[in-house]
N, C-alpha and C positions, 0 to 999 in steps of 0.2 A: 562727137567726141569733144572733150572739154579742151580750151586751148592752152598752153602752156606758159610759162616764162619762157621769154628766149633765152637760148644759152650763146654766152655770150665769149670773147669775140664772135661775130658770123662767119668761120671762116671754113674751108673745106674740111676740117677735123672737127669741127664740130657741127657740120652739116654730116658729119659721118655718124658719129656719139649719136645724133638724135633719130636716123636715120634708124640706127641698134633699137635705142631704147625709147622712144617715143614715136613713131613714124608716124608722119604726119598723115598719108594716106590710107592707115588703119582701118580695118572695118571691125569691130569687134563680132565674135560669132553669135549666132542664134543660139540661146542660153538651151541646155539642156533639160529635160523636165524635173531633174533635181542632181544634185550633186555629191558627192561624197563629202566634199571640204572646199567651201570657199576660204583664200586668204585675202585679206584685205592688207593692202601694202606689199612692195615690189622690193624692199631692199633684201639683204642678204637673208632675213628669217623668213621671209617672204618666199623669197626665189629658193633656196632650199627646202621648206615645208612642201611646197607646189610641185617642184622637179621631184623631190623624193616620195611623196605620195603616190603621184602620179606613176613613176618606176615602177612603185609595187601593183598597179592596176588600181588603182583608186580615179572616178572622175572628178576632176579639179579644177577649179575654175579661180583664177589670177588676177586682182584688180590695183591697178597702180593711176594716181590721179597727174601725177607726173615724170620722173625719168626711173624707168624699170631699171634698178642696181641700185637702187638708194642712195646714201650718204657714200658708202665706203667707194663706190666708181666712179661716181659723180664727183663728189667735195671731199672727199674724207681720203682713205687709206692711198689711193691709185694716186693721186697729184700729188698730195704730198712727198710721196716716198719718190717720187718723180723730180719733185723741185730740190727734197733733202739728196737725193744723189750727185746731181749736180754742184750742187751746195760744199758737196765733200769734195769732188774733184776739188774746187778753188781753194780750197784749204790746204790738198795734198800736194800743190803747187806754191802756196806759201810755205809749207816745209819742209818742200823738196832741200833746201839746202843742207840739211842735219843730216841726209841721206847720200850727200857726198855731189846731189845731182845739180848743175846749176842754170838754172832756166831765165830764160834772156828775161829784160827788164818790159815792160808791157802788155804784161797778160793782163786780158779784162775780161770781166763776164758781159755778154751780148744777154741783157736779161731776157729781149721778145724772142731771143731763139730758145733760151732757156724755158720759158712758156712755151712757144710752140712745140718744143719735144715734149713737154707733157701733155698736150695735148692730141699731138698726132699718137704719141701710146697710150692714150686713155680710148682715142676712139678705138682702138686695134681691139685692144682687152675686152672693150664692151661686145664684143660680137658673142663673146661665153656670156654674156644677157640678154640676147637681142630677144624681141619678142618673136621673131622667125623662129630663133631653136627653142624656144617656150613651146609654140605652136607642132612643134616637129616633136617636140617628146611629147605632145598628148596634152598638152595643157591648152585650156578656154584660157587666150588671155583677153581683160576687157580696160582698155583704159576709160578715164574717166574717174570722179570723185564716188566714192562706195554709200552708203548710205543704209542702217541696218531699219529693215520697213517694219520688222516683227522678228520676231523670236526662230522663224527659219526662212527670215526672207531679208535678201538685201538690193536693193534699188541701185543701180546705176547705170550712167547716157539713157536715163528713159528704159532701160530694161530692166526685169526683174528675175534674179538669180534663186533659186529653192536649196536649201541646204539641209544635211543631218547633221554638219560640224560645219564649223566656223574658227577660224583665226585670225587674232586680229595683230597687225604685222606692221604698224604705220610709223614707227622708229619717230625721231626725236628731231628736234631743230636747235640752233645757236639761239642762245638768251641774251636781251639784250636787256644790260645793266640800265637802273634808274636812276642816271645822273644826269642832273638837271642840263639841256646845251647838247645832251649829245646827237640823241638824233635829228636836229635840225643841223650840225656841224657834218653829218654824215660820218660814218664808218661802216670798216671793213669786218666778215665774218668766212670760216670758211666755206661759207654757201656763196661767198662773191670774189674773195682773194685771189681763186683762181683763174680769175678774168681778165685779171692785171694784165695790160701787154705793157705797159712803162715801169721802170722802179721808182718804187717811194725813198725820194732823199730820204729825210726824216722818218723815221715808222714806230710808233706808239702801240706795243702790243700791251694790252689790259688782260694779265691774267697769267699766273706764273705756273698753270699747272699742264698735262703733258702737250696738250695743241699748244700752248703760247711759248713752252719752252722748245717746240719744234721747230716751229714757222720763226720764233725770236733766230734761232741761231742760225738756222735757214735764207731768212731774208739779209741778215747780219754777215754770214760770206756769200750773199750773192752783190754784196756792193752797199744798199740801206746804213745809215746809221739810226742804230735799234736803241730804244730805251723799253726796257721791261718792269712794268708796273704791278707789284703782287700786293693784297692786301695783309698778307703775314710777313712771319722774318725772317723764311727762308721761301726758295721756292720749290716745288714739288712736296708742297708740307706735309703731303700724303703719306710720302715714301719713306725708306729706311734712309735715315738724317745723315748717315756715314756717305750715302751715295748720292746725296741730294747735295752735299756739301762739294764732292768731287766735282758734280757737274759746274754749282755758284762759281768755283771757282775757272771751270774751265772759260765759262760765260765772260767774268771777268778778266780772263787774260785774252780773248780776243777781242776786247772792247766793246763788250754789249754793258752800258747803264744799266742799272739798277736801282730801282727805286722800291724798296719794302716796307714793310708797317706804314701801307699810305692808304691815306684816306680821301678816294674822290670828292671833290665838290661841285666844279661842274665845268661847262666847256664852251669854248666859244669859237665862233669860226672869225678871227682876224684879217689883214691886210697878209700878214705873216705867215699864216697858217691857223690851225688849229690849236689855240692852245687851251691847255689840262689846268686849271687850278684843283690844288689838291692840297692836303694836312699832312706829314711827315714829320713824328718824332716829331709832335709838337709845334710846330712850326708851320707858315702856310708858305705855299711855295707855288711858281709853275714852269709847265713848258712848252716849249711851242712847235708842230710838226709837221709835216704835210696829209699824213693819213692815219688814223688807227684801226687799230686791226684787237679786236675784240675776241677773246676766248676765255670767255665767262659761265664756261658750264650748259646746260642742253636741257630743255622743255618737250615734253612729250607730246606728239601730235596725238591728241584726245576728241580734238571740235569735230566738229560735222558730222562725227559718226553715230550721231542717237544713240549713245548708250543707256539712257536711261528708259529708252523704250522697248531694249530687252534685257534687263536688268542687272547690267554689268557696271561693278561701283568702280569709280578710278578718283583722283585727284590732279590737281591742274600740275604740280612738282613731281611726284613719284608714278604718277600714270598709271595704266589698269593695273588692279588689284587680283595678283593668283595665290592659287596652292604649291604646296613645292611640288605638283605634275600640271604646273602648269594650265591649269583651270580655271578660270575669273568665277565671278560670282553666278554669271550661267552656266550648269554645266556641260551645256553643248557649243559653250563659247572658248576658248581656248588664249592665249596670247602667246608671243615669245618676239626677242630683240631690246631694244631699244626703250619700245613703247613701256615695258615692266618689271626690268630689268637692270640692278643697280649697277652692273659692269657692263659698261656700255662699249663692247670690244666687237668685232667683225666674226672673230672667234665663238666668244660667246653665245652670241647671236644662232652662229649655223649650231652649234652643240643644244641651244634651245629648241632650235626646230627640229632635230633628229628626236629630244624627248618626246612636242607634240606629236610626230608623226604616230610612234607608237602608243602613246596615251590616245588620242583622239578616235585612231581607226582601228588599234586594234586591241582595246581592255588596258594596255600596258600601266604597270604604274612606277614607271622609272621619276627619277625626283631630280630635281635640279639643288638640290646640296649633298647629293652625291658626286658634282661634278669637281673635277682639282682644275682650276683654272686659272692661266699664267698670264702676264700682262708685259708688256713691253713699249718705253718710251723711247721715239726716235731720234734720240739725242744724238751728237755726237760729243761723247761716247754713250754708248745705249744703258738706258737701267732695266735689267729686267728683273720679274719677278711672280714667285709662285708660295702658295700657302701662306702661313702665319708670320704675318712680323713678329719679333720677341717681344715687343710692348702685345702685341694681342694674346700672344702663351700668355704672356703674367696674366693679364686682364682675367683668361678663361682657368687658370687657377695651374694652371700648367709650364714645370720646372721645364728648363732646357737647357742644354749644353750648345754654345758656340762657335765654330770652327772658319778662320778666315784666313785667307789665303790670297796676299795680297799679289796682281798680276808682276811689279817690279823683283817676285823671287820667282819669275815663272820664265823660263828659255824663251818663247819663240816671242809672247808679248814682248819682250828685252829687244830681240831681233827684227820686232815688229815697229819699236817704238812709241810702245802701246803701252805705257805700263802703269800708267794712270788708272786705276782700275783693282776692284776685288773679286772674289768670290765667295759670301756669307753664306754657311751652311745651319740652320740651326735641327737640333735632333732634341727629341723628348730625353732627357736627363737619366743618365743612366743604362740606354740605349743607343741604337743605330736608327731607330726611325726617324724618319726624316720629318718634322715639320710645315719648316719653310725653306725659304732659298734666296736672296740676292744675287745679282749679277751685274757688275759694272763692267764695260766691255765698248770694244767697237765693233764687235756682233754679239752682245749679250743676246738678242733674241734667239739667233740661231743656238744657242749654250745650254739654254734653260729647257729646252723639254727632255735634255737628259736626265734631268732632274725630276720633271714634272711629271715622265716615263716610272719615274723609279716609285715616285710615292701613288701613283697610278695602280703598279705592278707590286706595290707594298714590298718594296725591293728597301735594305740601308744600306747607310751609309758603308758599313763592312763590304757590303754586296758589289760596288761601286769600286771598291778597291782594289777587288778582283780580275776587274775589266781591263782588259789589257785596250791604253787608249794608243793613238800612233802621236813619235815625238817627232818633230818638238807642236807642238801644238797649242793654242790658248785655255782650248778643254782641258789639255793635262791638270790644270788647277784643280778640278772638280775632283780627277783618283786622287791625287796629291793632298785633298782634306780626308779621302778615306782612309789613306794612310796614317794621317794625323790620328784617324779614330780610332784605328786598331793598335795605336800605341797606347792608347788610355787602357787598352782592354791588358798591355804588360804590368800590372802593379807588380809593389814590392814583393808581394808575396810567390805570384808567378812567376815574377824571374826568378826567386830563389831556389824554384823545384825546377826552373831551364837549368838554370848554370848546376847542380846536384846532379840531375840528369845527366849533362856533359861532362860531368865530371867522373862518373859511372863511368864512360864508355872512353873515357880516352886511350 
């Protein structure tokens, strides 16, 4: 078995994490004399492909060359959301007083206890991966680096796996930007952030989009003083600008830096620190910090797997090449997650492996742009979102009508102290269907698959208004835009035959 990276601190929680998802005492099994579906790679499209194949009676055989859960238990979803909670608590003690409450003077964050509760809840969670319940529903699992030998055969630890299907499941890595100084200055990515057991005075996150505007405001109430370095002139450029704008701002009032329209030059490791020379609005400029923390976007793991030896095209940026079922250029080769896939979400990911499962094993030809898929950044306050931004309706030639509903006229936000925050609904013109959808919130994620439910269930906006939602609530925003829509639907005209009517029967 191939040896790993340690994972790092060495401490009982992560001798547990490795215990789940890499065991060190592994035997991998004696391969079968062929298989229904190898997957190659362990994270979430991986471990869903595998478990759900497997479920229906299919033999499956599981190959991960490092920690079985991928990104998202490892480095990704599980720690983060781990560090952000914590994160908010210290916040919610900075504004306990507006809430009447007053909390004595010297609360501080213990940052290595703040890591170590993410860690002793990441090792917990990992037991829903461990390669023991792998083995226990039926699945070969075999660790080790995969290796495709031929067109139904894949090499790996020395053994050779025989397949009719194949998927290939090996998800994405952190990019590291080309600026000259950096990596001999060292930096941080979230394949290593979360190893931190001291806080970084100073923290330089490079990259203003959802990871750097997470871990930025993350690290920034866990104590850090954060400088956030975007190459545009706003951050989250992605996003719908009304809500990208709420966050700028929120960033800015609790003293996170900003530095936008900046141009790296390169970096040096000082007496001082680290410091950034960079172009800004014309200008050169720098600064100086103790660590950066890099969230620059994700490279597809492609290398080592011979694809060109069984004839599967990819590129080193956008990675294997499919059909919308999901099919690479072999077609007994399949992909889904990360590795080919432009929305790089955990979400995503298992909705792509539910289409291979049916395309692969059983004829299906379900597509992956039939899918409505909603996204959520972990801000505080969250931006979520589903469907079409209104600049992509125009693009695709499609009128829409807008409906927003800001949380400051909504009861229980008001009550919450929440009212920083909207609710953007857009509908085809003329109509109740629904579009897209924004959500500015401090559970937008939780908000939006009300939404994402309705254009799923091709349900509108009217339909929405019907729904008797409970008050006082944050949701309520969402009936409170249907309502809005079904007053459009009162023209001049209609009222005219109301009030005639009423006036009939008085």
């Amino acid at each position: 078995m191939d040896k790993i990276s340690p994972v790092l601190p060495p401490d009982e929680h992560n001798r547990a994490l490795v215990s789940n998802v890499h065991p060190p005492d592994w035997k991998n099994p004696e391969p079968s004399s062929v298989y229904n579906l190898v997957v190659v790679g362990a994270g979430t499209a991986g471990l869903v492909t595998a478990m759900g194949a497997a479920g229906v009676g299919a033999k499956v055989a599981l190959v991960e060359r490092h920690l079985i859960g991928g990104d998202c238990l490892n480095v990704g979803c599980v720690p983060s959301k781990c560090i952000i909670r914590s994160s908010r608590v210290m916040a919610d003690i900075g504004d306990a007083g507006q809430f009447g409450i007053q909390v004595p003077k010297g609360a501080e964050v213990d940052f290595a206890a703040v890591m170590e509760r993410m860690r002793r809840l990441r090792a917990g969670i990992s037991r829903h991966d461990s390669a023991s319940r792998l083995k226990d529903s039926g699945v070969d699992v075999f660790l080790g680096a995969g290796r495709f030998a031929d067109a139904n055969t894949l090499a790996v630890a020395g053994q050779t796996l025989r397949f009719k299907k194949a998927v290939i499941a090996t998800g994405a890595r952190a990019v590291q930007p080309k600026i000259e100084g950096l990596a001999e200055a060292g930096f941080l990515t979230n394949e290593s952030v979360f190893s931190l057991t001291r806080r970084p005075p100073r923290l330089a996150v490079m990259g203003g989009g959802p990871i750097g505007c997470e871990l930025a405001q993350a690290f920034n109430r866990l104590g850090s003083a954060v400088i956030l370095l975007h190459k545009y002139a706003h951050v989250l450029n992605r996003e719908d600008s009304d809500a990208a704008e709420i966050l700028q701002q929120k960033f800015l009032s609790e003293g996170i830096r900003l530095i936008l329209d900046y141009k790296p030059k390169r970096v040096e490791q000082t007496p001082a620190g680290k410091t950034i020379y960079f172009e800004c609005q014309g200008r050169e400029d720098k600064i100086t910090v103790d660590d950066i923390l890099v969230g620059a976007g994700r490279a597809p793991n492609v290398e080592g797997l011979n694809l060109e030896a069984v004839g599967v095209e990819y590129d080193q940026r956008n990675g294997v090449t499919v059909n919308d079922q999901l099919q690479t250029t072999n077609p007994n080769i399949y992909a889904a997650g990360d590795i080919c896939l432009k929305y790089k979400f955990t979400h995503t990911a298992d909705a792509a492996a539910r289409i291979v499962i049916q395309n692969a094993l059983f004829m299906g030809r379900q597509k992956l742009s039939t899918l409505t898929i909603p996204w959520c950044t972990y801000t505080d306050p969250e931006i979520a979102h589903v469907g079409l931004y209104e600049r992509e309706a125009e693009a695709l030639g499609l009128a829409v009508d807008t409906f927003i509903k800001p949380l400051s006229e909504v009861d229980r936000a008001i009550t919450d102290g929440e009212e920083s925050g909207f609710v953007k609904i857009h509908v085809r013109k003329g109509s109740d269907k629904i579009l897209g959808a924004t959500i500015v919130a401090r559970h937008a994620g939780e908000m939006i698959s009300e939404l994402s439910l309705a254009m799923v269930g091709k349900l509108g906006l009217g339909t929405i208004a019907s729904v008797i939602h409970p008050y006082p609530t944050q949701a309520e925003a969402i009936k409170q835009l249907g309502d809005a829509y079904n007053k459009t639907r009162l023209t001049p005209f209609v009222r005219k035959l109301f009030e005639r009517w009423l006036s009939w029967n008085r």
